[in-house]
Steps between C-alpha positions, in 0.01 A plus 500: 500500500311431202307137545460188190166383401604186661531656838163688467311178449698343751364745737126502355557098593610583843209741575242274314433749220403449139681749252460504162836547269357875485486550868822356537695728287308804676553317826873442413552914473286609768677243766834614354431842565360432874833294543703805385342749717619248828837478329465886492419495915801158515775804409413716763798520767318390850791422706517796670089468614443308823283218420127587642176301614334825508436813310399726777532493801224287751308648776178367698183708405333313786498697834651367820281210626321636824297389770178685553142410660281298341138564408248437767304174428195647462589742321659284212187261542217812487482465053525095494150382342512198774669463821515257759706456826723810438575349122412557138227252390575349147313281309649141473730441244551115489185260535 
């Protein structure tokens, strides 16, 4: 599908782009060429391939959620810099 000068400007208007009447005969063959490549992938039978979301298959990397103990208190306290009453001691953040 080979585009007109008029429809390359039309679409440097639409995307806000200033083209000189240089660029727009080089733009004019390069987005005719881009448009016959899709026209190219456009004549390719598809209607025997099922419609997909998904290339490959999906499967959860994540392993099976698990209940286990915790960590002791003071063990999980024993490398805060500050503690107090069995909690981490921050610095305020708000006034």
């Amino acid at each position: 599908m080979a585009l007109t000068a008029e429809e390359v400007r039309h679409i440097a208007t639409l995307a806000r782009v200033a083209v000189s009447p240089e660029e727009v005969e080089r733009l004019r063959v390069q987005l005719s060429g881009i448009l016959e490549h899709f026209q190219v992938l456009n004549d390719i039978d598809t209607s025997n391939v099922p419609p997909t979301a998904q290339a490959l298959d999906l499967h959860s990397v994540q392993r099976p959620d698990e209940v286990q103990p915790s960590l002791p208190r003071a063990e999980a306290l024993r490398n805060a810099p500050r503690t107090e009453d069995g909690y981490i001691r921050v610095r305020a953040v708000l006034d």
